[in-house]
OpenMM code with the backbone's topology and positions (N, CA, C; nanometers):
from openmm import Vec3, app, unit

residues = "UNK UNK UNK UNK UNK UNK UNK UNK UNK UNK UNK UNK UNK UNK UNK UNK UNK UNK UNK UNK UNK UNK UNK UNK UNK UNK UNK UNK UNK UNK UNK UNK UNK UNK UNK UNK UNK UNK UNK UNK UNK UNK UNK UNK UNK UNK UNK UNK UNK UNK UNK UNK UNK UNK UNK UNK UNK UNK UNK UNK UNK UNK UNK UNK UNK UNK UNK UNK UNK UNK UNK UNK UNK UNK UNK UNK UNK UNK UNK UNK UNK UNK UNK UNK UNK UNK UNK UNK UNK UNK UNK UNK UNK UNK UNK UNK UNK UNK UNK UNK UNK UNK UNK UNK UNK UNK UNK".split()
positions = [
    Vec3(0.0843, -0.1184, 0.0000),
    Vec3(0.0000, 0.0000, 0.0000),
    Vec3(0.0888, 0.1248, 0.0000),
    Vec3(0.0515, 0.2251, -0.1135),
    Vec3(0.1585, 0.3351, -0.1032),
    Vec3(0.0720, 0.4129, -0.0031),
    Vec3(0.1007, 0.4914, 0.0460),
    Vec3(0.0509, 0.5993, 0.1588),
    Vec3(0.1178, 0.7729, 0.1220),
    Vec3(0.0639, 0.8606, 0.1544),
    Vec3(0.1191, 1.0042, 0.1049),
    Vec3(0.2667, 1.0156, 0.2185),
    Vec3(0.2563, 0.9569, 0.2485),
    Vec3(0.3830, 0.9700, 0.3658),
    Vec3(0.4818, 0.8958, 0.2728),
    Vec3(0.4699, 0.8106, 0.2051),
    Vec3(0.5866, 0.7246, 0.1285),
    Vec3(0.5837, 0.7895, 0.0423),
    Vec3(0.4869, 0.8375, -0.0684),
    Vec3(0.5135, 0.9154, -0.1929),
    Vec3(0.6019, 1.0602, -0.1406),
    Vec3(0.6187, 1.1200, -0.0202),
    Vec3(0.6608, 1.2612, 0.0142),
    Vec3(0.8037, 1.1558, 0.0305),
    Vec3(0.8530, 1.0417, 0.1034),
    Vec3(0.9572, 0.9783, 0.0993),
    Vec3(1.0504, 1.0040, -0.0288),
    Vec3(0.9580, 0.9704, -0.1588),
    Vec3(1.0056, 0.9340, -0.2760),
    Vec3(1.0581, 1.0658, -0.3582),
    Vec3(0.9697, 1.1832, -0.2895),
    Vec3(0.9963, 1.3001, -0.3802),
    Vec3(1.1305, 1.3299, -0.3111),
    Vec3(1.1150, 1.3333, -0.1769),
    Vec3(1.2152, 1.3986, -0.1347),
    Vec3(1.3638, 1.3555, -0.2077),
    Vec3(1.3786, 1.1849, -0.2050),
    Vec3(1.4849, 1.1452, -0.2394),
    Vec3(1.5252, 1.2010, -0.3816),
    Vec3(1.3924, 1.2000, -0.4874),
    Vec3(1.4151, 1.3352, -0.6325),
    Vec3(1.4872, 1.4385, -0.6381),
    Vec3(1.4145, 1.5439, -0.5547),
    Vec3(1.4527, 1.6880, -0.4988),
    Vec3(1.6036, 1.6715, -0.4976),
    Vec3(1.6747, 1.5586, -0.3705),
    Vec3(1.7788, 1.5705, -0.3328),
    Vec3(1.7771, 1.6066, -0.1871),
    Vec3(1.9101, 1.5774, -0.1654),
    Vec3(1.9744, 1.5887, 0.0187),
    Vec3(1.8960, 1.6830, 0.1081),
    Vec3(1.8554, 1.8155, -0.0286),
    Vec3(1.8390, 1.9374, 0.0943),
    Vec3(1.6650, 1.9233, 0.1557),
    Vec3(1.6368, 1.8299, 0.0894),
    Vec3(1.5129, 1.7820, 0.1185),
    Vec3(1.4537, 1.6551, 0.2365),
    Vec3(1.3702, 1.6981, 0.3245),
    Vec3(1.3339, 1.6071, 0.4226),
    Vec3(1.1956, 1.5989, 0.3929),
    Vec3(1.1334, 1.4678, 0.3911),
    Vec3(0.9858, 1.4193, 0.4518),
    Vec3(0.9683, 1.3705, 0.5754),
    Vec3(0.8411, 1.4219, 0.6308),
    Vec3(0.7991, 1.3505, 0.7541),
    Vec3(0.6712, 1.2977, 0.7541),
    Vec3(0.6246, 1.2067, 0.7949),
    Vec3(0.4827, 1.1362, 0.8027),
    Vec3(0.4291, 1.2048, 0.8697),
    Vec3(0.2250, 1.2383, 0.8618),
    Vec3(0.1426, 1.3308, 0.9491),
    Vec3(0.0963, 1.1715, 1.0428),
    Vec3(0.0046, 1.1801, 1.0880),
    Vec3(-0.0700, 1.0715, 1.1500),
    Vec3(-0.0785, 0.9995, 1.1055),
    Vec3(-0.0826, 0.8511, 1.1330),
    Vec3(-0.0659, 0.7400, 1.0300),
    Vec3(-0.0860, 0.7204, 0.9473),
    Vec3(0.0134, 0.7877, 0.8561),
    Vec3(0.0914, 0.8191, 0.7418),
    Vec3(-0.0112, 0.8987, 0.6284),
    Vec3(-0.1305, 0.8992, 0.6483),
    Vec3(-0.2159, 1.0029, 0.6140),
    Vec3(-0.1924, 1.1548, 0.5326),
    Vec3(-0.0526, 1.1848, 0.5747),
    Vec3(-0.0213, 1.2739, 0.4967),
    Vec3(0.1680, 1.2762, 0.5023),
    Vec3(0.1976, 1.3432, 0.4447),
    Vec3(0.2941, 1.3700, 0.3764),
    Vec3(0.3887, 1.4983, 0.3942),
    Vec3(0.4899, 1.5782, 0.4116),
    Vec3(0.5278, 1.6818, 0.4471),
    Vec3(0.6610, 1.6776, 0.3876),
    Vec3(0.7300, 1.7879, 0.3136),
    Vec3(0.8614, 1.8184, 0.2489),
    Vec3(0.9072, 1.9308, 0.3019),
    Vec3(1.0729, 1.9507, 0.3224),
    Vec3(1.1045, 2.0535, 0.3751),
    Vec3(1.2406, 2.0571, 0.3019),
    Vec3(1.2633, 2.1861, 0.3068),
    Vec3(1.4060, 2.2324, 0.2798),
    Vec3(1.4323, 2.3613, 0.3541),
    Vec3(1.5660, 2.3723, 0.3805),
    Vec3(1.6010, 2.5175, 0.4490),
    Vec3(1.5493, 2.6056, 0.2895),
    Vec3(1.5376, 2.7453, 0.3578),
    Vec3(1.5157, 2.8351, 0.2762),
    Vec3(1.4146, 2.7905, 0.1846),
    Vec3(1.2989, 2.7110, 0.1852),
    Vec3(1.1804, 2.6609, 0.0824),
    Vec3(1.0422, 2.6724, 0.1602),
    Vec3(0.9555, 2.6823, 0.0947),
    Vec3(0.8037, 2.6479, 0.1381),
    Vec3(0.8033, 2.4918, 0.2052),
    Vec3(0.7385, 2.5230, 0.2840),
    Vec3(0.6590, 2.3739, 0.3241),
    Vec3(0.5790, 2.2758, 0.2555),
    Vec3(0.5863, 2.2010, 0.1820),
    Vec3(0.4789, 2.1455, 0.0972),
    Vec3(0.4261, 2.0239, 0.2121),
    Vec3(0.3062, 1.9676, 0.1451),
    Vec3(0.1973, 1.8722, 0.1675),
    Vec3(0.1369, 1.7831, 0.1078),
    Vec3(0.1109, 1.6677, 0.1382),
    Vec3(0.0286, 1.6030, 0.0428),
    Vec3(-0.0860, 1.5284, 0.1556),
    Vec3(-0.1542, 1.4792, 0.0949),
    Vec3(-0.2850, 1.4376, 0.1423),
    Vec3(-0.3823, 1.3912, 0.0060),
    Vec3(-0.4853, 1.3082, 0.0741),
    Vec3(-0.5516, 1.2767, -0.0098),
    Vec3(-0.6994, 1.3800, -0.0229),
    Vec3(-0.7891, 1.3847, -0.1372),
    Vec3(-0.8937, 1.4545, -0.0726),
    Vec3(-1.0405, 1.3826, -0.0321),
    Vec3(-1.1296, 1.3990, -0.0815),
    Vec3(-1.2371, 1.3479, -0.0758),
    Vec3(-1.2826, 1.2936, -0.1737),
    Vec3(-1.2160, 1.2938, -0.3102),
    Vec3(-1.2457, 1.2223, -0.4374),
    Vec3(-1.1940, 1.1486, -0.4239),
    Vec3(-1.0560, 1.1213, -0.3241),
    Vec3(-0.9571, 1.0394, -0.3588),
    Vec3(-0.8204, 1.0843, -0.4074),
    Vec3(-0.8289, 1.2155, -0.4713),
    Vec3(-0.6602, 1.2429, -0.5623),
    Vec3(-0.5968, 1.2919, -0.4653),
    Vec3(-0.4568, 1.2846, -0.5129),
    Vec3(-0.3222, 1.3012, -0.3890),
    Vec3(-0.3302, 1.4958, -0.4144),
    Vec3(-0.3285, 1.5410, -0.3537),
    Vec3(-0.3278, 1.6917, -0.3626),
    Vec3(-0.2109, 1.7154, -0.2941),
    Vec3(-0.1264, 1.8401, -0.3586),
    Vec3(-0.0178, 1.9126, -0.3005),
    Vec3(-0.0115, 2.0561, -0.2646),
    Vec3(0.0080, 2.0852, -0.1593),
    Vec3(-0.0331, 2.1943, -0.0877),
    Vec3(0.1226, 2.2488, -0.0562),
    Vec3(0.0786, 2.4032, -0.0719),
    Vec3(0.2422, 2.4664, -0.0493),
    Vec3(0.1880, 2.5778, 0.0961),
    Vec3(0.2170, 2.5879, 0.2331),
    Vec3(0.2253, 2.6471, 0.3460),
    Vec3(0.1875, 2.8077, 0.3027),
    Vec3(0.2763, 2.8367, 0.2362),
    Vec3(0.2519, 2.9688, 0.1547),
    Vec3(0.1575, 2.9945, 0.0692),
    Vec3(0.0638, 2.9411, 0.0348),
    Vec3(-0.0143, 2.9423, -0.0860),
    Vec3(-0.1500, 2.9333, -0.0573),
    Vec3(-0.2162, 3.0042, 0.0142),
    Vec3(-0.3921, 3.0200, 0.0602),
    Vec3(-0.4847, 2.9440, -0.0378),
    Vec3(-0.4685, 2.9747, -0.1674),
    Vec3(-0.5533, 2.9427, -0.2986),
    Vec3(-0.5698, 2.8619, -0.2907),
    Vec3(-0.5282, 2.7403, -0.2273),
    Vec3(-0.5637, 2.6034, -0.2956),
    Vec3(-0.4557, 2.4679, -0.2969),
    Vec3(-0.4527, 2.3946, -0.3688),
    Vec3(-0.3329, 2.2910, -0.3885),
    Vec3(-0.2521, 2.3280, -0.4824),
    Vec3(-0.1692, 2.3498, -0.5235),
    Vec3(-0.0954, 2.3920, -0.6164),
    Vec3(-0.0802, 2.2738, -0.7332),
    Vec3(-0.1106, 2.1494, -0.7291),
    Vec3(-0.1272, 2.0316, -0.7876),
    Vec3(-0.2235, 1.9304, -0.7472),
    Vec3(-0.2974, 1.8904, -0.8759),
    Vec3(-0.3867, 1.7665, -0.7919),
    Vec3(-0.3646, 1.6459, -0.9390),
    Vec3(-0.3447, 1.5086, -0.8226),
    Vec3(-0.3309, 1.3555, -0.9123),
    Vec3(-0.4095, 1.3116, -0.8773),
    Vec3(-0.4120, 1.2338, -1.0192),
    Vec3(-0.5347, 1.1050, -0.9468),
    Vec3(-0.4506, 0.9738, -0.9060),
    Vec3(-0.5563, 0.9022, -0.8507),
    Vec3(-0.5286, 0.7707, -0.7480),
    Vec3(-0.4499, 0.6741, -0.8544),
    Vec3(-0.3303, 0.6297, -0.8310),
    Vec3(-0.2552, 0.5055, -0.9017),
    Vec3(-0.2093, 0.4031, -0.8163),
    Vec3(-0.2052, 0.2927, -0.8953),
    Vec3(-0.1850, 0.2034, -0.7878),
    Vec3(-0.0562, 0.1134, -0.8315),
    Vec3(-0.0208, 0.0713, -0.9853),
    Vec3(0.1126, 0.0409, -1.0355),
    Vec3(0.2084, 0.0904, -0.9768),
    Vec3(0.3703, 0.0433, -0.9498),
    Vec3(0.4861, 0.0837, -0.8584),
    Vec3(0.5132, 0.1965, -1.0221),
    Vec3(0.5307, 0.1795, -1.1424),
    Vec3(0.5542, 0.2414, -1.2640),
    Vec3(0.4469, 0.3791, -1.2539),
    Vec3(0.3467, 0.4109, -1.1959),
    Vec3(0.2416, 0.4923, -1.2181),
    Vec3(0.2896, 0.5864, -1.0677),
    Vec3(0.3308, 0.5020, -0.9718),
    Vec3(0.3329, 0.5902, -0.8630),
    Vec3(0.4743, 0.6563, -0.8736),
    Vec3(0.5709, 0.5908, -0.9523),
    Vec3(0.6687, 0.6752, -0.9643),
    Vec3(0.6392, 0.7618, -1.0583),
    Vec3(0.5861, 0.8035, -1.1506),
    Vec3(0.5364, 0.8988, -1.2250),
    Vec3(0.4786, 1.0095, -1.1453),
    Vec3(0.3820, 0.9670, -1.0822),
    Vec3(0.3345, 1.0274, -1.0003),
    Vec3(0.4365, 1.1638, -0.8722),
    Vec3(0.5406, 1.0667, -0.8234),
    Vec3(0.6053, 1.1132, -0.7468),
    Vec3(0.7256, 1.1790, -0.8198),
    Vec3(0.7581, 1.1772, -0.9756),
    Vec3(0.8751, 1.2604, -1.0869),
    Vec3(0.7117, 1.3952, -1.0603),
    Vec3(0.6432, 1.3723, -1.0676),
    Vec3(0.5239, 1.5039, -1.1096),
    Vec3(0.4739, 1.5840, -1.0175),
    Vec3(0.5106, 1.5366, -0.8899),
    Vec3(0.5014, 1.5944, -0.8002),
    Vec3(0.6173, 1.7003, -0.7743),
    Vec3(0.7215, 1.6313, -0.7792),
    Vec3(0.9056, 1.7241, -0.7826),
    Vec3(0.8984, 1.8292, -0.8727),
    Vec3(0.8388, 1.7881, -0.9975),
    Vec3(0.8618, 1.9254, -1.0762),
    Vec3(0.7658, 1.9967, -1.0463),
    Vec3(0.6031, 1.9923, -0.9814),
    Vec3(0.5047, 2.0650, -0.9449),
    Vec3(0.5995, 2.1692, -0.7973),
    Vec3(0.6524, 2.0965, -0.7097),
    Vec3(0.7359, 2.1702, -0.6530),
    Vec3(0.8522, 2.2586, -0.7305),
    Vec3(0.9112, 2.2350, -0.8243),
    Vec3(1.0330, 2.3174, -0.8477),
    Vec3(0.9225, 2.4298, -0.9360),
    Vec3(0.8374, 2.3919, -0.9956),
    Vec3(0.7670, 2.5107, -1.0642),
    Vec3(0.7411, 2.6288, -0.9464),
    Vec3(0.6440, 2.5402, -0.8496),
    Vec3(0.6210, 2.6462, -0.7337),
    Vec3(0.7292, 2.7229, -0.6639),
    Vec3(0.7944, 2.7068, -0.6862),
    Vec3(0.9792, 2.7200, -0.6034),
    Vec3(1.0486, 2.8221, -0.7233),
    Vec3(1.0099, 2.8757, -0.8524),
    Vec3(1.0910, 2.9241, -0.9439),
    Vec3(0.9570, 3.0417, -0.9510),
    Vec3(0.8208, 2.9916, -0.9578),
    Vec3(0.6687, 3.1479, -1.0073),
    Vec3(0.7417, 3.2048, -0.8434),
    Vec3(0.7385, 3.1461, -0.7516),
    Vec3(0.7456, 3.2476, -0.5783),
    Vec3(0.8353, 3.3228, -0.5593),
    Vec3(0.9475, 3.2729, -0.6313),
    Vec3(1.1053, 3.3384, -0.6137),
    Vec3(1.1804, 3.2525, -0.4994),
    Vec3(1.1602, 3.1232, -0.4700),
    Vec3(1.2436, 3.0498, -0.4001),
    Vec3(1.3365, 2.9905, -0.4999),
    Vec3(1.3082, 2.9651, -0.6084),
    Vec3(1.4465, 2.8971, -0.7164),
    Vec3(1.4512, 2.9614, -0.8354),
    Vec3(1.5038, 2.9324, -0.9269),
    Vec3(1.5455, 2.9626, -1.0421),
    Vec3(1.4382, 2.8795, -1.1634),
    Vec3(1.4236, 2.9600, -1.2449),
    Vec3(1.3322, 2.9042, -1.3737),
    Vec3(1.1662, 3.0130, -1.3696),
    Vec3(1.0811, 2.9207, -1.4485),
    Vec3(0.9956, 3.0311, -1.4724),
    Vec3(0.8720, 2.8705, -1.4747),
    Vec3(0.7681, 2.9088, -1.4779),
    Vec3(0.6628, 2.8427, -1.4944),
    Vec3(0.5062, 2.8940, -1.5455),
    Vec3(0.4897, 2.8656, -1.6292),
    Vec3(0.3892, 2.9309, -1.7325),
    Vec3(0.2188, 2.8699, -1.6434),
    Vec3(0.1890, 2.7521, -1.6375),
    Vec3(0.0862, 2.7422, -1.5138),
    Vec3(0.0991, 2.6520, -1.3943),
    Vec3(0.1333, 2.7233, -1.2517),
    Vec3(0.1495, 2.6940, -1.1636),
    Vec3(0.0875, 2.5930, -1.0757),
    Vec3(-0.0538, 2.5982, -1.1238),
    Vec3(-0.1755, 2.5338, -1.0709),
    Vec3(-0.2016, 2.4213, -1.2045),
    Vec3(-0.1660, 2.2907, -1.1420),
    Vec3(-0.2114, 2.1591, -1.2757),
    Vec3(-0.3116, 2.1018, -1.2042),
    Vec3(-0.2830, 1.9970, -1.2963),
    Vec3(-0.3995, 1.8597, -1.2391),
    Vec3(-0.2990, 1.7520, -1.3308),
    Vec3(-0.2869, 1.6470, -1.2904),
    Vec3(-0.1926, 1.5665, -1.3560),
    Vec3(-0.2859, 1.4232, -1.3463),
    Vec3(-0.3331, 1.4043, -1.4818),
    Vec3(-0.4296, 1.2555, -1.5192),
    Vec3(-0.3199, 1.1382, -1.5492),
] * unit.nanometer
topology = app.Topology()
chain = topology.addChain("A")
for resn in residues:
    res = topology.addResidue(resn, chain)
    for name in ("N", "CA", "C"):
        topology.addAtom(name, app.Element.getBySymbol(name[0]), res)
C-alpha cells in the first residue's frame, strides 16, 4: 500500500539531500522541507486524488493527481510531483526558472 507519507519519501529522495519528509498521523499525509523553501503537503482529498499543498499558498493545492496504484504509475506520479514543486519554487522566487501554469492537475 503506497501511503502520502511514502510518496513525500520518494519526492524527497528526487529533490535531493536538501530535502526532508515527515509522516502526518498514520501516514495520512505527507510533508517536504528544505532550508530556505516552502513547506509542501500532500494528502488525499475526498475524491480520492493526492493533492499538493504549499504552506505559503492560501488558494488552494498547487497540484492535484489522481489515485494510481502500479509501482511504474506511482513513480510517475512522485517525478510530477518534484517538478510541481520546483515550478512552485521558481513562479514564488524560491528557485530559479519560470513556470507558465502553476496550478495543474496531472491525469
Amino acid at each position: 500500500m503506497t501511503t502520502p507519507a511514502a510518496v513525500a519519501d520518494r519526492v524527497a529522495e528526487i529533490l535531493g539531500d536538501r530535502w526532508t519528509a515527515t509522516p502526518g498521523p498514520w501516514k495520512a499525509s505527507g510533508h517536504l522541507e528544505a532550508e530556505r523553501a516552502d513547506t509542501y503537503s500532500l494528502d488525499v482529498d475526498e475524491r480520492g486524488e493526492l493533492c499538493l499543498w504549499a504552506s505559503l499558498n492560501p488558494s488552494g493545492p498547487i497540484a492535484v493527481f489522481r489515485e494510481v496504484h502500479a509501482i511504474e504509475e506511482i513513480e510517475a506520479v512522485a517525478e510530477g510531483i518534484a517538478e510541481a514543486i520546483r515550478e512552485h519554487r521558481a513562479t514564488s522566487g524560491q528557485g530559479k526558472g519560470s513556470c507558465l501554469n502553476p496550478k495543474r492537475a496531472y491525469n
